[in-house]
C-alpha positions in Angstrom: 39.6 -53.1 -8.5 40.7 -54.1 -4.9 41.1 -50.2 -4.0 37.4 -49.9 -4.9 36.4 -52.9 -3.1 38.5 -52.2 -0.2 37.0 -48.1 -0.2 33.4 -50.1 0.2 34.4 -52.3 2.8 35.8 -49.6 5.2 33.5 -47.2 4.4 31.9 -45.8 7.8 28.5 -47.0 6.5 29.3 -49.5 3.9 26.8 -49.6 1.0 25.4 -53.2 0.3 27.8 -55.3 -1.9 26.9 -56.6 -5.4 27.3 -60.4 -5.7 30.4 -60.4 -6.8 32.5 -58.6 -4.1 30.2 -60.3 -2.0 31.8 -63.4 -3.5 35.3 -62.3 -2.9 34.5 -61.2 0.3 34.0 -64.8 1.4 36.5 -66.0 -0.5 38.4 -64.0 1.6 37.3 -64.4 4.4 38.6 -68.0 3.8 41.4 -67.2 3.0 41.4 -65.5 6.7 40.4 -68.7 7.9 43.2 -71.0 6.4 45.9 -68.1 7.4 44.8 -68.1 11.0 46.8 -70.5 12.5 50.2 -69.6 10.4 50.3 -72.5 8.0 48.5 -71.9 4.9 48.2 -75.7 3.8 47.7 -77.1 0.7 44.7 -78.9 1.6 43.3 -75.9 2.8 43.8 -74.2 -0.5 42.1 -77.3 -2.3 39.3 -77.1 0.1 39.1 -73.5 -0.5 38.5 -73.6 -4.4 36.1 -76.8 -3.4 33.6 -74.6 -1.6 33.7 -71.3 -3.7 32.7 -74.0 -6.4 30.3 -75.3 -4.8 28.2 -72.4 -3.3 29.0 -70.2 -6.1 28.5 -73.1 -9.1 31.6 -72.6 -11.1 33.9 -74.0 -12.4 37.5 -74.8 -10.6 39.9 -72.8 -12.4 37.4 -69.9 -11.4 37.3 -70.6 -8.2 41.0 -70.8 -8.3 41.2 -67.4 -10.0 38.9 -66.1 -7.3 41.1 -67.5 -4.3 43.9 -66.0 -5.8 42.5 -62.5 -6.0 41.0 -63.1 -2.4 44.4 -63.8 -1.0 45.5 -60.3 -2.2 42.6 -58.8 -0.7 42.9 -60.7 2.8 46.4 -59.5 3.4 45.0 -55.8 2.5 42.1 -55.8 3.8 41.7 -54.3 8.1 39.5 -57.0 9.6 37.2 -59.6 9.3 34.1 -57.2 10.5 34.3 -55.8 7.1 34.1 -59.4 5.1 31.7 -60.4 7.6 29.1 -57.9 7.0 29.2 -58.2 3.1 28.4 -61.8 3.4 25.7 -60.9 6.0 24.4 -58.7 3.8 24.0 -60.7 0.7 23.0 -63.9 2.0 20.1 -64.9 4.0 20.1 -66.4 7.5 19.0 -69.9 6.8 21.9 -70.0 4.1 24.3 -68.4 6.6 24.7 -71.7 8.9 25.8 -73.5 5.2 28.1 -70.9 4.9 29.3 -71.9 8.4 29.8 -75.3 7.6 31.6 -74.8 4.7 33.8 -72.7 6.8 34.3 -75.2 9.1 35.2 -77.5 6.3 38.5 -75.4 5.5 39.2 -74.7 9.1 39.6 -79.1 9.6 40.9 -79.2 6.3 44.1 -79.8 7.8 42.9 -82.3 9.7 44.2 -80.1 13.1 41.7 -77.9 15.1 43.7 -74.3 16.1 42.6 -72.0 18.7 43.2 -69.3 16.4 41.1 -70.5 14.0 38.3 -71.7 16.6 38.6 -67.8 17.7 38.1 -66.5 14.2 35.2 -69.0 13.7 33.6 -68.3 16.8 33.8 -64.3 15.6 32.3 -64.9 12.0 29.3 -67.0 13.9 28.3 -64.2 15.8 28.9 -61.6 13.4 27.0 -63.4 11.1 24.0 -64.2 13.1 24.3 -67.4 13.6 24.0 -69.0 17.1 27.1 -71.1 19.1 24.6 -73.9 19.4 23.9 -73.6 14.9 28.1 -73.3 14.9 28.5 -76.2 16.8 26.2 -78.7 14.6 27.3 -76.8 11.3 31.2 -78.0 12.5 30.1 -81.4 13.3 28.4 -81.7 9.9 31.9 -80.5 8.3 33.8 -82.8 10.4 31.5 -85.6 9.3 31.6 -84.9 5.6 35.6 -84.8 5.8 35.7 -88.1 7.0 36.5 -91.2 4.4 33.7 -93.3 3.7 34.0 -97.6 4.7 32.6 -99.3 2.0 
């Protein structure tokens, strides 16, 4: 399965992905995310199977199931350019800066920003399309949401 998905991705011109490698690519790409600054934390991993939850609507142990098989895939896989462009691809622009923000949400997950990861965030922004200024609020919005409520 991850040989065919992997022949896709680094195909010279890469056909357009059905949902679901689309799917794993960004679960992958998250993966890539959490990994980029050497410490794959827990809360990261939690935060992980929180968003492909959310923006894919099912259930945790699925989204579990699908980090798992993206974690495989991440450490096989060449580059980010590849993940990048299958998300691209399959999602629409105005849903790309949600995407973005729910990146951002693993990258602080830890509650530390990394220059690695500001790097690798700053690269999926522009290859997806979506503007420093868009990356910028859709980070603050994460940052925002992470924080505990006082009530």
């Amino acid at each position: 399965m991850f040989e065919a998905l992997l022949r896709r991705l680094t195909a010279p011109t890469p056909e357009r992905l059905p949902d679901p490698d689309a799917d794993l690519a960004l679960a992958a790409l998250l993966v890539r995310l959490a990994r980029a600054d050497g410490d794959y934390a827990k809360s990261e991993v939690a935060r992980i199977d929180r968003v492909l939850g959310t923006q894919r609507g099912i259930s945790q142990a699925e989204a579990a199931d699908l980090r798992a098989r993206a974690e495989v895939l991440e450490a096989e896989a060449p580059d980010t350019v590849r993940f990048t462009r299958a998300i691209k691809e399959a999602t629409a622009l105005e849903d790309r800066t949600h995407l973005l923000e729910a990146m951002w949400s693993v990258a602080l997950a830890d509650s530390a920003r990394d220059a690695a990861e500001d790097q690798l965030m700053r690269l999926v922004a522009n290859l997806l399309g979506v503007t420093d200024q868009q990356s910028a609020l859709a980070r603050q919005q994460a940052a925002q949401n992470q924080r505990p409520s006082r009530t």
